[in-house]
C-alpha positions in Angstrom: 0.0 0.0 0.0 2.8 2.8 0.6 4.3 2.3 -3.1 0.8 2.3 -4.7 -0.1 5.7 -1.9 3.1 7.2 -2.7 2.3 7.1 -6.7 -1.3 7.9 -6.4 0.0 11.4 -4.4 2.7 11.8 -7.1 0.0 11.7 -9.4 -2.8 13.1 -8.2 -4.6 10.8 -10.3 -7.8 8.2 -8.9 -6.9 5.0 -7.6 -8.6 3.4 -9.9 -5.8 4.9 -12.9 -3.0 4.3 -9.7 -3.9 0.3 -9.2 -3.5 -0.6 -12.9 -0.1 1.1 -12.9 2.6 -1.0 -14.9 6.2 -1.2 -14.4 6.4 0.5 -17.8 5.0 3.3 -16.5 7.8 4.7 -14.6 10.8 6.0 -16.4 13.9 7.5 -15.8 13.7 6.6 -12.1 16.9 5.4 -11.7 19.4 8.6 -10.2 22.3 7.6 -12.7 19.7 8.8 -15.7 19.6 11.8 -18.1 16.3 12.3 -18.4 13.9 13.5 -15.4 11.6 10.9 -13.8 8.2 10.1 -15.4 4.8 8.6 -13.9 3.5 8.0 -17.9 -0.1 7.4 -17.8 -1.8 6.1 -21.0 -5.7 6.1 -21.0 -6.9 3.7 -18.8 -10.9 4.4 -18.4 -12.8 7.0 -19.3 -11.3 9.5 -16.3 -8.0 9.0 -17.4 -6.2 11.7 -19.4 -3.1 10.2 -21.2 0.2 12.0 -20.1 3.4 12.0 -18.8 3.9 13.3 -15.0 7.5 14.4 -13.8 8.4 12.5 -10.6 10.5 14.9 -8.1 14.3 13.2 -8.2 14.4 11.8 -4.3 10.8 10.2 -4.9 12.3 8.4 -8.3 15.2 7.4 -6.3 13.2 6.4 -3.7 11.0 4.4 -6.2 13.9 2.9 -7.7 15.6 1.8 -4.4 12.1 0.0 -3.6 11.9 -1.8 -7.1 15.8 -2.9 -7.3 16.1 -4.0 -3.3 12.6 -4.2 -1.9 10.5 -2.4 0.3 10.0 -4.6 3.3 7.0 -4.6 5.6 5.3 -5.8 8.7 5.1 -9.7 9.0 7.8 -10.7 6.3 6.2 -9.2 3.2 8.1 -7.2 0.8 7.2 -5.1 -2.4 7.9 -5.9 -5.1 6.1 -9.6 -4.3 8.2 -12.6 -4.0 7.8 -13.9 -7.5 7.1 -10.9 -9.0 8.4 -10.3 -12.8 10.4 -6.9 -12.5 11.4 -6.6 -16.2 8.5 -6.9 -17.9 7.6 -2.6 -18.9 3.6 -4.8 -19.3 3.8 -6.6 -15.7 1.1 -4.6 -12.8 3.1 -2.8 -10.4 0.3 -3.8 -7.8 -1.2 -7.8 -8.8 -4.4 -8.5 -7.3 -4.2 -10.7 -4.6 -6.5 -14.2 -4.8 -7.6 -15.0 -1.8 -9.9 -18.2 -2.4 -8.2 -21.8 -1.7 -6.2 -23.1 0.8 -3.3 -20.2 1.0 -3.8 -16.8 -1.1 -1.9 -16.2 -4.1 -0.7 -13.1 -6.5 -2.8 -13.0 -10.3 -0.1 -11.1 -12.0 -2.5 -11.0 -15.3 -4.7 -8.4 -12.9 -4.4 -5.4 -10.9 -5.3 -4.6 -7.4 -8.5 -3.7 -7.2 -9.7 -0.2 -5.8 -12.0 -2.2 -3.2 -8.5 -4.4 -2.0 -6.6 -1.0 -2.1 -9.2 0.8 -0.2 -8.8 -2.3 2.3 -5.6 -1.9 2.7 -5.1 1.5 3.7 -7.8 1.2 6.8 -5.8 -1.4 7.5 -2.5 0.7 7.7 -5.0 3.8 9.2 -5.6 1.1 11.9 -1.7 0.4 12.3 -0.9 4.3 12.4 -3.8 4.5 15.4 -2.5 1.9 17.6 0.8 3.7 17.0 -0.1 7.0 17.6 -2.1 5.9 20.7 1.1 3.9 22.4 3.1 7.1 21.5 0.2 9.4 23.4 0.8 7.3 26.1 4.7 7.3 26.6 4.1 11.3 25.9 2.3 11.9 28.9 4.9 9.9 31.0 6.9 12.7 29.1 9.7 10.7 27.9 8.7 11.3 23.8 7.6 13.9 21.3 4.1 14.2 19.3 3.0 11.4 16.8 3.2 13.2 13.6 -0.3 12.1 12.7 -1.4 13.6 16.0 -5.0 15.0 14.8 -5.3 13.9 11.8 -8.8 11.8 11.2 -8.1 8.3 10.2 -11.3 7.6 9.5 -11.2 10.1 6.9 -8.4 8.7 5.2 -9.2 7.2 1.9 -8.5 7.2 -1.6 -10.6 10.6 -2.8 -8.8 11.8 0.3 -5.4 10.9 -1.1 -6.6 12.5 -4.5 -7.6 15.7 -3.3 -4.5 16.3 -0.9 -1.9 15.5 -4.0 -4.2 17.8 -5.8 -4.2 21.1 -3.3 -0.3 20.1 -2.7 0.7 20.4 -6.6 
């Protein structure tokens, strides 16, 4: 959820463009490039305008980083997935996740869906409230500073909400 977030706010776009996203889609990420960093967005439904996006240089390295050596996260997963194909420009960025049978399993030949992306950030808003409510605690013992999420609503958080804040940042 973090690499998808991070590229929807990049973006600015709706996460239904953002969880199609294909590896081809980036370019010029890598620091040792010429050319700037590109989100390139073809048409992807009928919301969608085609065009490229420049990528600020720390957020293409920091893009690049995640792709070449893995973004790791709680509980032993990673991004990009275990199995993942890395050098194909046509392979998702974010495969949809089956989870029917005995042990869920990646369908690289689909995307996330906006429903299991939607899913997934309440379940990092939960993460981020336990967090911040541990760090409240140790605060009034006075032993730490302020949890930066401090008063912001995570019940509010969402993907419209992750449109329209990339949207009043640019």
């Amino acid at each position: 959820v973090v690499a998808l977030t991070l590229l929807q706010l990049v973006s600015g776009e709706r996460a239904g463009c953002v969880c199609h996203a294909r590896r081809g889609w980036l370019r010029n990420c890598d620091p040792a490039d010429d050319e700037p960093a590109t989100l390139s967005i073809p048409k992807v439904n009928g919301k969608t305008t085609p065009r490229d996006i420049p990528i600020a240089p720390a957020v293409a390295s920091l893009l690049h980083t995640w792709q070449t050596q893995g973004l790791q996260g709680a509980h032993g997963s990673r991004w990009p997935f275990a199995g993942q194909n890395v050098d194909d420009p046509n392979a998702y960025l974010f495969p949809s996740l089956h989870t029917g049978g005995a042990r869920p399993s990646r369908d690289w030949s689909k995307p996330v869906t906006v429903r299991g992306y939607r899913k997934r950030l309440r379940d990092a808003a939960e993460m981020v409230r336990g967090e911040r409510f541990r760090k409240l605690r140790l605060r009034s013992k006075g032993s730490i500073s302020e949890h930066p999420f401090k008063d912001f609503p995570l019940d509010r958080l969402g993907t419209h909400s992750l449109k329209r804040s990339s949207v009043v940042l640019m």
